[in-house]
N, C-alpha and C positions, 0 to 999 in steps of 0.2 A: 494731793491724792496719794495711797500707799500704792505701790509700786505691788507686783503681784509677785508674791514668796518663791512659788515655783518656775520666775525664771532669774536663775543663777546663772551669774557671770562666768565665761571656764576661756584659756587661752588653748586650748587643745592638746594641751600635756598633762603629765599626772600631778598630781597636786606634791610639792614638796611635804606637806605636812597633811594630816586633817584635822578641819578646823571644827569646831563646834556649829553644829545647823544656824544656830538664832545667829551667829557673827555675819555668815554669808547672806544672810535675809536683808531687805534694804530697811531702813530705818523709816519709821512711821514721818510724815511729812506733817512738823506742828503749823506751820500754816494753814495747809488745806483742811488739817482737824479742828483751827479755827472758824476755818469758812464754813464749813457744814456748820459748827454749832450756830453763827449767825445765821447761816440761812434758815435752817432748822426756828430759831428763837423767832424768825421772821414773819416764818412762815405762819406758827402758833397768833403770831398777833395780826395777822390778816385775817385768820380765821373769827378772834376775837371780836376785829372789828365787822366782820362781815355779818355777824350775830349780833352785835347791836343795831349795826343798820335796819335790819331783819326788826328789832323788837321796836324801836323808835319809830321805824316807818307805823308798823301796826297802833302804835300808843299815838300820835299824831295824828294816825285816818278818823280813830274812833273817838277825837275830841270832836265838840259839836263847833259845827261851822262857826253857829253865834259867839260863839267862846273863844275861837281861833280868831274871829275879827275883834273882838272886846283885845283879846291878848296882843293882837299886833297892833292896835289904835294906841294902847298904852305902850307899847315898845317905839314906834313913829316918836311918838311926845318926847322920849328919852333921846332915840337917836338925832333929833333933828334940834335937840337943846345941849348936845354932844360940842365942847367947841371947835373939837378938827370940822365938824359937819357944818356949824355954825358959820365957818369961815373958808369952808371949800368955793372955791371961782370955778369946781367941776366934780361932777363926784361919779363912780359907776356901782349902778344898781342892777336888779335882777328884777324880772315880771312875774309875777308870780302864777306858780302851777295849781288852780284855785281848788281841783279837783283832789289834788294830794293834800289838800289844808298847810300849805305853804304859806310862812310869812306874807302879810299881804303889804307893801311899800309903797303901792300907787300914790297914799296920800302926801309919802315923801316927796315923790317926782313934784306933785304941785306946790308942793312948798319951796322946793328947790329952784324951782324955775320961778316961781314969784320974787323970791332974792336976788333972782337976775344970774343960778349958777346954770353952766352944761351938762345936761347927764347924760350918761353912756350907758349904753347894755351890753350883754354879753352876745360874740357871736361865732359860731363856729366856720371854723373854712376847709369846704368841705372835698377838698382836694388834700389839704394838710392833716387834716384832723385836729389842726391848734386852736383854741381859744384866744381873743382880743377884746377889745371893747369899740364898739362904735357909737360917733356922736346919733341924738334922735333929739329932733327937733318938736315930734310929736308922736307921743305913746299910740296914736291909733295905725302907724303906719309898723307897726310890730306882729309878727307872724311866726306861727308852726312853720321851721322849715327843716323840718324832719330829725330832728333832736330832742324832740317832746316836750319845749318849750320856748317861746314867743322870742322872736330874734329883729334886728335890724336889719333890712335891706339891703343889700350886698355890696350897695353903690354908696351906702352913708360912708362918713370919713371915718376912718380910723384911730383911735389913740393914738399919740407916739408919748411913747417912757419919758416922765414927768410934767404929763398934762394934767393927768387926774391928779384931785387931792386926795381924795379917800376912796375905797374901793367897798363896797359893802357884800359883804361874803355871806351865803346863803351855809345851811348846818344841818343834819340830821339830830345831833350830837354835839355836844363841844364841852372843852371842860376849861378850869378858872385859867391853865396855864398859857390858853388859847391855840388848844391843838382840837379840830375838828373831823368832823365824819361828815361826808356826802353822800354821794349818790354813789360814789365807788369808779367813775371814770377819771378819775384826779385831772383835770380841767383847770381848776383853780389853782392848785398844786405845781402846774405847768406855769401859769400866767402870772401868779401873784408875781416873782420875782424878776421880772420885768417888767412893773409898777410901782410895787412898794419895798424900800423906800425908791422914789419921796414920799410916794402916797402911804396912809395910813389906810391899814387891813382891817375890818372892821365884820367880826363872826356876828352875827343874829340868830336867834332861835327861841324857841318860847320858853319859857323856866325852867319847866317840866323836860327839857332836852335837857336840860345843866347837868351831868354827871361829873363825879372828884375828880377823876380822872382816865384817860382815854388810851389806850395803849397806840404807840407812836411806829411808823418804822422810817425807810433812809429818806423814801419822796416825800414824805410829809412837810408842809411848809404852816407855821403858826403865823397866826392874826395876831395882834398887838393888841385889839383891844375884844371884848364878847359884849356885848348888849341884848335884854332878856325882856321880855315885858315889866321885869321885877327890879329891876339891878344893874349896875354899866360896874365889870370888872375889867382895871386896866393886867392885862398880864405879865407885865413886866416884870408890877410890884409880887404876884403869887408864883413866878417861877422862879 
């Protein structure tokens, strides 16, 4: 931070000499003139992102339901022929918000569970505010509990860091290098790295989400792989 011009150092005596005004000024501080330009450059790209959110959400409401289900039956076929997903003994999924035309994964869950894997869902703790994942033995005991979408019961078990194999990541957005946009609470962003690794991160969204690229800031955490209704890019190989 610069220091304010107008207060000059003085010991209470006359000055032996006088000095040039700009000598006695404090010298501008290149750190802090670092930190503003990152915060500054930061800032710009929250806005960024917050504007696509904005345009994504609208372009995903006004697909038609039939199309949003055709688009995520064929995205299932890819993810669940995926061989991290193919070989998970646990995977954690999301329920989807049918009303926003969200990914729909239900038919995953039963494929998952017919293989004999556990799956989790996401659930907030609403004394912390953190996200986890809880085991659920059965999708109908999932419920609205005031997060604006469907959770596991409070008494299900919980995760612990290297149960799950893959984590399946919900997108408003996302692009090849597997950096993603949500809903804007970073949820994910908080949880992933207390999962994966081991677990493998795993963005979904429907094609039409796929943008080049996404502008990034510090909390952003990328997914390893992106699967589309169209396409499975691994990101490794595009960053």
């Amino acid at each position: 931070m610069v220091k304010d011009a107008s207060h000059e150092a003085s010991d209470g005596g006359t000055p032996a000499a006088a000095e040039p005004t700009a000598s006695r000024q404090a010298a501008p501080d290149p750190s802090a003139s670092s930190m503003a330009t990152v915060a500054g450059g930061d800032l710009l790209r929250r806005r960024v992102k917050a504007e696509i959110r904005k345009r994504m959400r609208g372009l995903r409401q006004t697909t038609p339901e039939a199309a949003c289900a055709e688009r995520s039956r064929l995205l299932v076929e890819r993810l669940a022929a995926h061989p991290r997903v193919a070989a998970a003994r646990a995977a954690a999924l999301f329920w989807p918000i049918v009303e926003r035309h969200e990914v729909d994964l239900r038919a995953l869950d039963a494929i998952l569970r017919a293989r004999g894997a556990s799956v989790f869902y996401p659930a907030i703790d609403p004394d912390s505010g953190m996200m986890t994942f809880r085991a659920v033995a059965d999708p109908a005991v999932l419920a609205e509990a005031g997060y604006g979408f469907a959770e596991p019961p409070r008494d299900a078990a919980e995760a612990r860091p290297g149960e799950i194999d893959v984590v399946i990541v919900p997108a408003l957005a996302v692009d090849a290098r597997g950096h993603r946009i949500g809903y804007g609470a970073g949820y994910y962003d908080r949880t992933l790295p207390r999962f994966a690794p081991p677990a493998e991160a795993i963005a979904v969204a429907f094609d039409f989400q796929l943008v080049s690229e996404l502008p990034v800031v510090e909390s952003d955490v990328a997914v390893r792989w992106v699967v589309t209704d169209r396409r499975v890019i691994d990101a490794r190989e595009e960053g």
